[in-house]
C-alpha positions as a Markdown table, in Angstrom:
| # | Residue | x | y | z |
|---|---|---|---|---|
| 1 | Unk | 0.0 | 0.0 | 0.0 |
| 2 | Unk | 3.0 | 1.9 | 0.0 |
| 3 | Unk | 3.9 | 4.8 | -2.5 |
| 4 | Unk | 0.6 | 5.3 | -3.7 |
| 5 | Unk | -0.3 | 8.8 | -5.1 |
| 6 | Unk | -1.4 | 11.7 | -2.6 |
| 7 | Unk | -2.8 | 15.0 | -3.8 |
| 8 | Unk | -1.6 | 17.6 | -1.3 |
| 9 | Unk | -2.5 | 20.8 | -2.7 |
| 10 | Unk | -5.6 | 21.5 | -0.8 |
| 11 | Unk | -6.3 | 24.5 | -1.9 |
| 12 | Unk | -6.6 | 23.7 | -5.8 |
| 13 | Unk | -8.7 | 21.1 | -4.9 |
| 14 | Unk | -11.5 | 23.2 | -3.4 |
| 15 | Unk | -10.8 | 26.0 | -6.2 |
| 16 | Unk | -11.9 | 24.2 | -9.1 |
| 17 | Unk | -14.5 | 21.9 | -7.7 |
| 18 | Unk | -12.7 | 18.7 | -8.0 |
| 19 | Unk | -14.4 | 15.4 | -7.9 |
| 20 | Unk | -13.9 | 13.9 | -4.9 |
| 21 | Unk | -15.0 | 10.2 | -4.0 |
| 22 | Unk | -15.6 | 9.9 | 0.1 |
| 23 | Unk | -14.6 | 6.4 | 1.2 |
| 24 | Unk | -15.8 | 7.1 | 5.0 |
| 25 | Unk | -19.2 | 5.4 | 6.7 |
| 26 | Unk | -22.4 | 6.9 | 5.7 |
| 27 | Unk | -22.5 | 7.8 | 9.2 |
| 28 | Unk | -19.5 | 10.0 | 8.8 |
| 29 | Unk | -20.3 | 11.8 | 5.8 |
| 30 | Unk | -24.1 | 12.9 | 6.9 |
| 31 | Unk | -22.8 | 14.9 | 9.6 |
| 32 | Unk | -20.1 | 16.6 | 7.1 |
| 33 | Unk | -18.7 | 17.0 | 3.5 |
| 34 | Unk | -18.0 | 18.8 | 0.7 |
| 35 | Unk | -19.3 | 20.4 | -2.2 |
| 36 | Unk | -18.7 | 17.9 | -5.4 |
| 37 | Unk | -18.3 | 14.9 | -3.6 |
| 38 | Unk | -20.2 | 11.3 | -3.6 |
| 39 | Unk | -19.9 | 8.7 | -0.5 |
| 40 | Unk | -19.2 | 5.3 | -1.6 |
| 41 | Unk | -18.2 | 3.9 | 1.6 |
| 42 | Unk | -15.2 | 1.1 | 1.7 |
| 43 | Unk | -17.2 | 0.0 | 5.3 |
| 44 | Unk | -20.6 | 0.7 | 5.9 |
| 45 | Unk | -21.7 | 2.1 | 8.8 |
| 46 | Unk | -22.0 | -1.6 | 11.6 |
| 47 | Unk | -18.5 | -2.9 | 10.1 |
| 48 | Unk | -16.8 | 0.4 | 10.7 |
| 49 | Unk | -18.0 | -0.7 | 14.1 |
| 50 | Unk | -17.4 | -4.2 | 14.5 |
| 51 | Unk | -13.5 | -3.0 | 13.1 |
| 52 | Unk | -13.3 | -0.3 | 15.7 |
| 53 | Unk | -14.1 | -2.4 | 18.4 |
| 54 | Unk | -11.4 | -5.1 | 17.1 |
| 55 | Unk | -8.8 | -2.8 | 16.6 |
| 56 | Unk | -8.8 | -1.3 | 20.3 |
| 57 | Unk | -8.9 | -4.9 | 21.5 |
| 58 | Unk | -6.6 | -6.8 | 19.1 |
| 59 | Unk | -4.8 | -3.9 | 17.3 |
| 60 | Unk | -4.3 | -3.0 | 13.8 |
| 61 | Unk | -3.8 | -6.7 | 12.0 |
| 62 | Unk | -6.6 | -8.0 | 13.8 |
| 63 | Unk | -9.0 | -5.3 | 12.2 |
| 64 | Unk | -7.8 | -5.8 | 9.1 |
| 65 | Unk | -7.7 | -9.5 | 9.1 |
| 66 | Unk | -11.9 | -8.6 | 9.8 |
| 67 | Unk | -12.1 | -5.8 | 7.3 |
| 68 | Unk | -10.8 | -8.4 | 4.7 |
| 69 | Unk | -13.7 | -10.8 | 6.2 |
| 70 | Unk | -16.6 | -9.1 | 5.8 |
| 71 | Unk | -15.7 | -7.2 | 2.8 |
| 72 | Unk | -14.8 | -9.9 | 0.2 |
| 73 | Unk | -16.7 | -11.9 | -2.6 |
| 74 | Unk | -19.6 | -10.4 | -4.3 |
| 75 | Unk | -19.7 | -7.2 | -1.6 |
| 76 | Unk | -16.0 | -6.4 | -2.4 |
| 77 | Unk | -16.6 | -6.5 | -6.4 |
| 78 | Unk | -19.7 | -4.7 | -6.5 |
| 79 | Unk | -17.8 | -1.5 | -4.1 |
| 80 | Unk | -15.1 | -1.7 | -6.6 |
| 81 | Unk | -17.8 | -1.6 | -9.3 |
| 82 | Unk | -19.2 | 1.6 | -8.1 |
| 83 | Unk | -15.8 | 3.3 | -7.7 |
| 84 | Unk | -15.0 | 2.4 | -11.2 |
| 85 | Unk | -17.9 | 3.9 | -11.9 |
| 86 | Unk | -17.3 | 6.6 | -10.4 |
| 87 | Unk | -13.7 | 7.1 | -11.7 |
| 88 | Unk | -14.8 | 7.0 | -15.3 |
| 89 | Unk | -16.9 | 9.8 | -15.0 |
| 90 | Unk | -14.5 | 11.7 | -12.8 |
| 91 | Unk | -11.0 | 10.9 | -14.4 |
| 92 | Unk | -9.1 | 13.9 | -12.4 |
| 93 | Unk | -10.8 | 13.8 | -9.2 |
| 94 | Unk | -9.8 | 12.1 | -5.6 |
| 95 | Unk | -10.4 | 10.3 | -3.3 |
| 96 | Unk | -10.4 | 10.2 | 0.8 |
| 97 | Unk | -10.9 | 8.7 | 4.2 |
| 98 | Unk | -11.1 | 10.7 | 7.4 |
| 99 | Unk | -7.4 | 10.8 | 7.5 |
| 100 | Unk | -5.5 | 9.5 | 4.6 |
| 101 | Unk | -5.3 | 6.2 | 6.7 |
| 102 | Unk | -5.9 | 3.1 | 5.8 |
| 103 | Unk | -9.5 | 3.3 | 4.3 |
| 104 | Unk | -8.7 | 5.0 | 1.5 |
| 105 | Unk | -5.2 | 3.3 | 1.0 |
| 106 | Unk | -7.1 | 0.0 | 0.8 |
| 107 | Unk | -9.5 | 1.8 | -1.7 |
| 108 | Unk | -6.4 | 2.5 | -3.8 |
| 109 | Unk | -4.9 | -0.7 | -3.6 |
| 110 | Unk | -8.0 | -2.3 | -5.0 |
| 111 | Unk | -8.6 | 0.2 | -7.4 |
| 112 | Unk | -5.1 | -0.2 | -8.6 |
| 113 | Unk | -5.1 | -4.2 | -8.6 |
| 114 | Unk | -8.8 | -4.1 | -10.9 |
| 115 | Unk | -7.3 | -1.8 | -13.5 |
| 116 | Unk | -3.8 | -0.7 | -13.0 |
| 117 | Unk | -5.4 | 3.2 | -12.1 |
| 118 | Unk | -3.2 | 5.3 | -9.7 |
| 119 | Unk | -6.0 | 6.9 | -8.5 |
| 120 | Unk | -4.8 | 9.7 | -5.9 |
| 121 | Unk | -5.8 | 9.8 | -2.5 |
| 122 | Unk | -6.2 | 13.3 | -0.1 |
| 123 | Unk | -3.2 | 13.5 | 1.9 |
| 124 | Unk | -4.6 | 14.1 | 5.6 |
| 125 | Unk | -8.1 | 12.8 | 4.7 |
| 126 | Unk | -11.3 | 14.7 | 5.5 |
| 127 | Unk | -9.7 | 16.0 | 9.0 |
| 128 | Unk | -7.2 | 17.9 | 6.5 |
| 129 | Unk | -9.7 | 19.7 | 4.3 |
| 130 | Unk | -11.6 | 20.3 | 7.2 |
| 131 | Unk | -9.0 | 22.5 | 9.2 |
| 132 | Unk | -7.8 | 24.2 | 5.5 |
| 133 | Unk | -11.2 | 25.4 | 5.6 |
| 134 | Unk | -11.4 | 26.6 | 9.2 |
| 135 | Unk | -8.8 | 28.3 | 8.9 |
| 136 | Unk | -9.9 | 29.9 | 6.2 |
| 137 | Unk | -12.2 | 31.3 | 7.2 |
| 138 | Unk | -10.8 | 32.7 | 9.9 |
| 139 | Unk | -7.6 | 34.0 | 8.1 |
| 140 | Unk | -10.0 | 35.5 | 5.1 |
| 141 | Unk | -12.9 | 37.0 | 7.9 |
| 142 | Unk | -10.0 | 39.4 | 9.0 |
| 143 | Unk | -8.1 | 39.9 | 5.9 |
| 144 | Unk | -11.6 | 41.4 | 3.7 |
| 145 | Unk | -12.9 | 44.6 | 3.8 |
| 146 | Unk | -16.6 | 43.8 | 5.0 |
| 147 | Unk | -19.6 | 45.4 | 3.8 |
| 148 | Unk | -23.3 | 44.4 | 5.7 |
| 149 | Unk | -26.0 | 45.3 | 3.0 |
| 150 | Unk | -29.2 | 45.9 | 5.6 |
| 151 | Unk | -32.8 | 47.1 | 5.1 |
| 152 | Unk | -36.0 | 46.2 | 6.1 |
| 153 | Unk | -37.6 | 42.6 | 5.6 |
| 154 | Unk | -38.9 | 42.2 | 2.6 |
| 155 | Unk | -36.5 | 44.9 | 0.9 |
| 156 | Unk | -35.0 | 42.2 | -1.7 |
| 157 | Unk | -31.3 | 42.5 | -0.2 |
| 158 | Unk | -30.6 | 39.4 | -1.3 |
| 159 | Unk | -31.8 | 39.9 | -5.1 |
| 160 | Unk | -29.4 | 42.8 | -4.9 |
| 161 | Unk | -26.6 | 40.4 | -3.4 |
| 162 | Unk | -27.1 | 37.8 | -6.5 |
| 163 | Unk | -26.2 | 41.2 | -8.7 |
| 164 | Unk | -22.8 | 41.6 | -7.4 |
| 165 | Unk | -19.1 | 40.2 | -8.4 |
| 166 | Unk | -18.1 | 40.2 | -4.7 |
| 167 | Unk | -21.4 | 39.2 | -2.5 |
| 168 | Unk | -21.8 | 35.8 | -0.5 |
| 169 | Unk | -25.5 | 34.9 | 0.0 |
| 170 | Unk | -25.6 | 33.8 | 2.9 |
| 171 | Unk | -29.2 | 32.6 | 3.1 |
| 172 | Unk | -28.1 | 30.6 | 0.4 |
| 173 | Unk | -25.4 | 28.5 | 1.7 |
| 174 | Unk | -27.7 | 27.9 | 4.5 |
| 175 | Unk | -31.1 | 27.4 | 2.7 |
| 176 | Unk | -32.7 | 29.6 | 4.9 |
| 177 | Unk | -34.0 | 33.0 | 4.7 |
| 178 | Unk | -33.0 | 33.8 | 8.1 |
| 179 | Unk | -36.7 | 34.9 | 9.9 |
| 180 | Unk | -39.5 | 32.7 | 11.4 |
| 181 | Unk | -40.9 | 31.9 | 7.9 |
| 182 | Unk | -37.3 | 31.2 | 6.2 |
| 183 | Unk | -37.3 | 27.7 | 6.1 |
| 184 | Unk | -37.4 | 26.2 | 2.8 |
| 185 | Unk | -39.1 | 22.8 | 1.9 |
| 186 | Unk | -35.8 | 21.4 | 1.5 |
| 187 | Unk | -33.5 | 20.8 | 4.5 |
| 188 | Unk | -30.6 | 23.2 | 5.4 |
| 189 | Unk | -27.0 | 21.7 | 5.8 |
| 190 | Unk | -25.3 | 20.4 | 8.4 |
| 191 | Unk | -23.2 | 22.8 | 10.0 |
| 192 | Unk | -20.2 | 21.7 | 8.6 |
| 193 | Unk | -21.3 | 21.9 | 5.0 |
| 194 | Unk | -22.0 | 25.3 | 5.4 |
| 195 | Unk | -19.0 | 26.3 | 6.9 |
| 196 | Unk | -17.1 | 24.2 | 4.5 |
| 197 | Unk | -19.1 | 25.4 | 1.4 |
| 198 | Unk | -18.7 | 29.2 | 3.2 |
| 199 | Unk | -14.9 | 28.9 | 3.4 |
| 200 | Unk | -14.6 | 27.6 | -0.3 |
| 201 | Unk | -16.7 | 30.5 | -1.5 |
| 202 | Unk | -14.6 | 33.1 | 0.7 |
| 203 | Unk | -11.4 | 31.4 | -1.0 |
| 204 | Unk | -12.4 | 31.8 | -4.3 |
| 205 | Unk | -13.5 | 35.8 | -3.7 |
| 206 | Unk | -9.4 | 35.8 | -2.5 |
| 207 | Unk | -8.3 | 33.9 | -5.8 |
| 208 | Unk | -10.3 | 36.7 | -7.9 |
| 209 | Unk | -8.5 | 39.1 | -6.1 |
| 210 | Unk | -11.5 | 40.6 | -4.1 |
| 211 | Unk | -10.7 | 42.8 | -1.5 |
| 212 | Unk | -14.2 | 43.5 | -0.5 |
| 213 | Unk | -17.3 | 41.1 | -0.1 |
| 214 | Unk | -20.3 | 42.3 | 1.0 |
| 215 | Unk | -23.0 | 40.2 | 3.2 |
| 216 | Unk | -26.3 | 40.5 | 3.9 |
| 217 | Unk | -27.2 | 41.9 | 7.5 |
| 218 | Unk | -27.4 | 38.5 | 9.6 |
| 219 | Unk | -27.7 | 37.2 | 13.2 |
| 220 | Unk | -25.5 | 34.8 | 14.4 |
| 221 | Unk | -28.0 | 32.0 | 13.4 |
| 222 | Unk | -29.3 | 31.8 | 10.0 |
| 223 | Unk | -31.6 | 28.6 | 10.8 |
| 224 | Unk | -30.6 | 26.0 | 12.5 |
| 225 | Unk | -27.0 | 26.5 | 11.3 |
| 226 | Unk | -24.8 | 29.2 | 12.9 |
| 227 | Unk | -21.9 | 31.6 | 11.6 |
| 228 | Unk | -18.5 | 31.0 | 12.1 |
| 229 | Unk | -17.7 | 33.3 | 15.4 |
| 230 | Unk | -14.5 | 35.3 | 13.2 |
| 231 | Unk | -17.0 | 35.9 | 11.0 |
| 232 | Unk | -20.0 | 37.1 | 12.7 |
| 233 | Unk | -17.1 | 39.3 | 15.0 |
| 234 | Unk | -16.4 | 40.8 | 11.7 |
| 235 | Unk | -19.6 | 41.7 | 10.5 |
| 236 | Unk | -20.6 | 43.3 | 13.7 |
| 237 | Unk | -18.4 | 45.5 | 13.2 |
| 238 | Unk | -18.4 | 46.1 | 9.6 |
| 239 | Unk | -19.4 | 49.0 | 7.5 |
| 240 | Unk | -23.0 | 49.1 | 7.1 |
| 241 | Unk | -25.3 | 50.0 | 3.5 |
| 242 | Unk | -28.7 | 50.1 | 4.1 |
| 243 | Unk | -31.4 | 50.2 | 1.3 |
| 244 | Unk | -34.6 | 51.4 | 1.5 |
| 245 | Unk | -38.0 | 50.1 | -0.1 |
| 246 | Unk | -41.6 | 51.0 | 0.0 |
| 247 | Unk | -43.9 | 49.0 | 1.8 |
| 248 | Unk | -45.9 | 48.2 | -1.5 |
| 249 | Unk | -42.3 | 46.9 | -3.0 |
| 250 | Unk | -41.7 | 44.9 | 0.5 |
| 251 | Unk | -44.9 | 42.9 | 0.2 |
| 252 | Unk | -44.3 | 42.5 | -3.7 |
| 253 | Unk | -41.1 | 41.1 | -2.9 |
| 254 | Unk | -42.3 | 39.0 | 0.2 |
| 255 | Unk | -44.7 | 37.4 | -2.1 |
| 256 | Unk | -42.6 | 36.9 | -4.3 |
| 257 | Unk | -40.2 | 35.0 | -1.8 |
| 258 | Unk | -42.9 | 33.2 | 0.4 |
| 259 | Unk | -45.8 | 32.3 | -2.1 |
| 260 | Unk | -44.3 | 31.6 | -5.4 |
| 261 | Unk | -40.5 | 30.5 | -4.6 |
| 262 | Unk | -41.5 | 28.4 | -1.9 |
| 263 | Unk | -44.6 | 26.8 | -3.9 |
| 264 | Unk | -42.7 | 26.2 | -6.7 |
| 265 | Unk | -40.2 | 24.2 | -5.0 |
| 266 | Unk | -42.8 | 22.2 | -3.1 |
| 267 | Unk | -44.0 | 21.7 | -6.6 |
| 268 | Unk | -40.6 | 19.8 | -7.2 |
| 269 | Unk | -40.7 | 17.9 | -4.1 |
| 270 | Unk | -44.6 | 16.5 | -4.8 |
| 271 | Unk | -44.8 | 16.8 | -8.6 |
| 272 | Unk | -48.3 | 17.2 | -9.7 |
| 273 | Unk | -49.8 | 16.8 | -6.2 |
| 274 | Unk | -51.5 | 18.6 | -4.1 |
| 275 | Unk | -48.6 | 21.2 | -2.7 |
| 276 | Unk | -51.3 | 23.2 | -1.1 |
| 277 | Unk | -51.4 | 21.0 | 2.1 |
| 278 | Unk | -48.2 | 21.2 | 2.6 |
| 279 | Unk | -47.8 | 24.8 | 2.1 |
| 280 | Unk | -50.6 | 25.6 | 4.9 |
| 281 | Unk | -48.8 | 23.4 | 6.8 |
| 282 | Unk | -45.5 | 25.7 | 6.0 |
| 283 | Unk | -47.2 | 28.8 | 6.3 |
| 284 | Unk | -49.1 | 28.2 | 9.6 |
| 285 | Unk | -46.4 | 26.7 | 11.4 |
| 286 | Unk | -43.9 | 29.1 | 10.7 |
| 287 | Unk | -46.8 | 31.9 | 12.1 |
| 288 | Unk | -47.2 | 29.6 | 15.3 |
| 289 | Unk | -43.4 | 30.3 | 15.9 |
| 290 | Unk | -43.8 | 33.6 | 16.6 |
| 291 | Unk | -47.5 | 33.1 | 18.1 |
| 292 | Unk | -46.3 | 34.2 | 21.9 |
| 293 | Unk | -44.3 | 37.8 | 20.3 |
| 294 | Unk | -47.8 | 38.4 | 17.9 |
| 295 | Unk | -50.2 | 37.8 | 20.9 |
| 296 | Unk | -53.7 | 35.6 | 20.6 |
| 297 | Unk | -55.8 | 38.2 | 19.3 |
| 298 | Unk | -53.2 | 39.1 | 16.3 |
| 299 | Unk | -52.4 | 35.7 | 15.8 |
| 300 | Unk | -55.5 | 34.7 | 15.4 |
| 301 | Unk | -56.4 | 37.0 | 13.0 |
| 302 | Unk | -53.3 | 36.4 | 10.7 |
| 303 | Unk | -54.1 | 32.7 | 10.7 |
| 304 | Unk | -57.6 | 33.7 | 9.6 |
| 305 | Unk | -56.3 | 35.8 | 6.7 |
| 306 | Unk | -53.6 | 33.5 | 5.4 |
| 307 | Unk | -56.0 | 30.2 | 5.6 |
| 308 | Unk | -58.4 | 32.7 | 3.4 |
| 309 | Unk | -55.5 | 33.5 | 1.4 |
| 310 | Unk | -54.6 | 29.9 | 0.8 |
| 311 | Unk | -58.4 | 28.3 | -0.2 |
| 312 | Unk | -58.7 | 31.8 | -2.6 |
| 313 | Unk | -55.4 | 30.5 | -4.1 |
| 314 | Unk | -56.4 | 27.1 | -4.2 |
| 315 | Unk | -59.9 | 28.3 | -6.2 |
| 316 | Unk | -59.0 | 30.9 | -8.1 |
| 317 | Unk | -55.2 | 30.8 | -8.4 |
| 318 | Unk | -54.8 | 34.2 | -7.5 |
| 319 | Unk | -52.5 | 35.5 | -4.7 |
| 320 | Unk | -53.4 | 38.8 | -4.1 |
| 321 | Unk | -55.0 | 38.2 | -0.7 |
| 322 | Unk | -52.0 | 37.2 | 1.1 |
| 323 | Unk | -50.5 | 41.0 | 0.4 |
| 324 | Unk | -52.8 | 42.1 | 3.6 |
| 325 | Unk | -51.6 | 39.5 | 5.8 |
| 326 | Unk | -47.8 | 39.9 | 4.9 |
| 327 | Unk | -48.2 | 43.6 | 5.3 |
| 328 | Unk | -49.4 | 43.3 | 9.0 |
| 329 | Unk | -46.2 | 40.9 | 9.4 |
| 330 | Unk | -43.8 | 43.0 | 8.0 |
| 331 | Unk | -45.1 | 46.4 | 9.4 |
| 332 | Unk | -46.0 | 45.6 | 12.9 |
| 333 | Unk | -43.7 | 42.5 | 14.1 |
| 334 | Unk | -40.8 | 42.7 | 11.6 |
| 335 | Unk | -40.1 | 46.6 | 11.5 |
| 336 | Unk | -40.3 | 47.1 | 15.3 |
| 337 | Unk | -37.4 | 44.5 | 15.4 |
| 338 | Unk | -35.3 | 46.1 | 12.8 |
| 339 | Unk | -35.9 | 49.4 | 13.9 |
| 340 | Unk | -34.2 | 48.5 | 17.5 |
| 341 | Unk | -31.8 | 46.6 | 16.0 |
| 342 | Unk | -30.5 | 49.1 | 13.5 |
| 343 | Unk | -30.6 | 52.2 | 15.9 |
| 344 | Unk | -27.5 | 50.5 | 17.8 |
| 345 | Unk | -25.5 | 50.3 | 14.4 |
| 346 | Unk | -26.0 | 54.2 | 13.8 |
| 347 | Unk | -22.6 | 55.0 | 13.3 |
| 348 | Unk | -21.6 | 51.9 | 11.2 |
| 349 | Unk | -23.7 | 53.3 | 8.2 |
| 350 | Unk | -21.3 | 54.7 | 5.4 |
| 351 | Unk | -24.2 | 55.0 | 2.6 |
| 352 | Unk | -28.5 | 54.8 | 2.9 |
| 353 | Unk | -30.7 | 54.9 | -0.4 |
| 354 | Unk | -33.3 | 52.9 | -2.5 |
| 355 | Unk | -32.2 | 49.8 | -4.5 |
| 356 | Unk | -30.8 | 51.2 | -7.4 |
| 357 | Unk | -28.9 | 53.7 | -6.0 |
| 358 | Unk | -27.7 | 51.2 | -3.6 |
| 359 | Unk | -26.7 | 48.4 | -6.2 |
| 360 | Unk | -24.9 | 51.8 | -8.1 |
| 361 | Unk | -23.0 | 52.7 | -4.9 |
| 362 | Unk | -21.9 | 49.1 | -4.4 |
| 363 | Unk | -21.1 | 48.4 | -7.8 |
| 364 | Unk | -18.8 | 51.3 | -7.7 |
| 365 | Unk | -17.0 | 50.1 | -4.2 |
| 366 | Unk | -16.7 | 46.6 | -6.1 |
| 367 | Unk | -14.6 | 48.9 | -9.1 |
């Protein structure tokens, strides 16, 4: 197993999106990988186990001597089969285990022995990408010249955001708008995957040559998934540009956002079925989360109107009846909030003005 090909060069890796084949337990991978990468596991999830266990009793031959066992015959060819697979269609890509250990060494040594491909294996495994990336973000949080794009829900920050060279979306990488009704139909990442797909998006802004990127006005949560701390330290303390909107263009936008983006991919998710069930079900449960800050009376009412909202819909396939109800949301829960929030960031705000002059000012910091 010796002398077998390692890639070192971490940060090409992540810079052009290479292939990368993730030998580790299904276990392993769900709770964090990369962007461009497909788990074909070498041991599934009970024989990484059942080796684990051996090798703290028995040491190192003794968990081979198993891995052999339990991986052999027909289950050994047909893992083989799916990394050949996987190799043709991904000729210059790479593969790893957690550390570069044995896992992905054996993977090579079987890859090799089938068709004579030197097929190169991450030096340092996953724990190696995962501290480049770490440290990353940490190194590249200090070193850019942060910009927090702010405004009002509903203001279409992040439709300016998708306009510009040198903007992370945030919400994106997270698949979450970042309020009580931000959750998507779709589940966010773990953590990890956001941080590592943040990092790798902060690197390539630093291989452009971007001295400047410029984020949308977050908390520390987006979700369920959280900043990394040099970041969020960063942006707290950032330069602030805050764009203005009318209501009228706030619920046009919010609409937009929360009636046909989310319905459409719900549509994805159930095909031609019913998606109307399950957006109530989105809807009213995102309303119940902030049932205790709305109070009975007004929550009441704003269930009323968005169940009315949703049948009309339903019959008619018009959504102009939701405007009301998204207009009391944004107006009397959401501004309050921002309005306290953004009165402590007074002297952070370099530039204030509607969306085109905004996207103009930026467009001009980007230059």
């Amino acid at each position: 197993m010796k002398n077998q090909p390692q890639y070192t060069d971490l940060l090409h890796l992540f810079l052009n999106d290479t292939p990368m084949l993730d030998v580790r337990a299904p276990i392993e991978y769900k709770q964090g990988s990369f962007p461009h990468t497909q788990n074909i596991a070498i041991l599934k999830d009970k024989e990484r186990e059942a080796i684990g266990i051996r090798y703290k009793e028995q040491g190192q031959d003794a968990a081979i001597a198993l891995g052999e066992k339990l991986v052999q015959g027909e289950t050994k060819a047909k893992r083989i089969e799916q990394w050949l697979d996987f190799i043709e269609k991904n000729p210059k890509g790479v593969l790893y285990c957690f550390r570069g250990g044995l896992r992905s060494q054996i993977t090579q040594m079987w890859i090799k022995e089938k068709t004579g491909i030197a097929y190169p294996r991450v030096a340092g495994g996953y724990k190696a990408m995962r501290r480049f990336l770490i440290d990353a973000i940490e190194r590249l949080a200090s070193q850019f010249e942060i910009i927090v794009l702010s405004g009002r829900t509903g203001s279409g920050k992040t439709r300016l955001l998708k306009q510009l060279k040198t903007s992370i979306d945030l919400e994106g990488l997270a698949n979450h708008r970042g309020s009580a009704f931000g959750a998507n139909p779709t589940p966010q990442p773990t953590p990890i995957d956001f941080e590592n797909q943040l990092a790798i998006e902060m690197l390539k802004h630093e291989a452009l040559g971007h001295k400047m990127i410029v984020l949308e006005d977050e908390g520390a949560n987006i979700g369920s998934v959280r900043l990394p701390i040099p970041l969020h330290k960063a942006m707290q303390k950032a330069k602030i540009v805050l764009m203005e909107a009318e209501d009228n263009e706030r619920v046009d936008v919010t609409l937009c956002e929360y009636v046909d983006d989310v319905q459409q991919q719900l549509k994805v998710l159930h095909g031609d079925g019913n998606i109307f069930a399950p957006y109530e079900e989105y809807l009213l449960g995102s309303l119940a989360k902030i049932h205790k800050r709305l109070g009975s009376e007004r929550h009441l009412e704003l269930n009323k109107k968005l169940k009315k909202a949703i049948l009309h819909q339903q019959a008619t396939g018009e959504t102009h009846l939701y405007s009301d109800a998204f207009l009391s949301l944004l107006v009397d829960y959401y501004d309050p909030m921002y309005d306290y929030q953004i009165s402590k960031k007074q002297q952070r705000i370099i530039h204030t003005g509607k969306r085109q002059n905004v996207f103009e000012y930026l467009q001009g910091m980007e230059s």
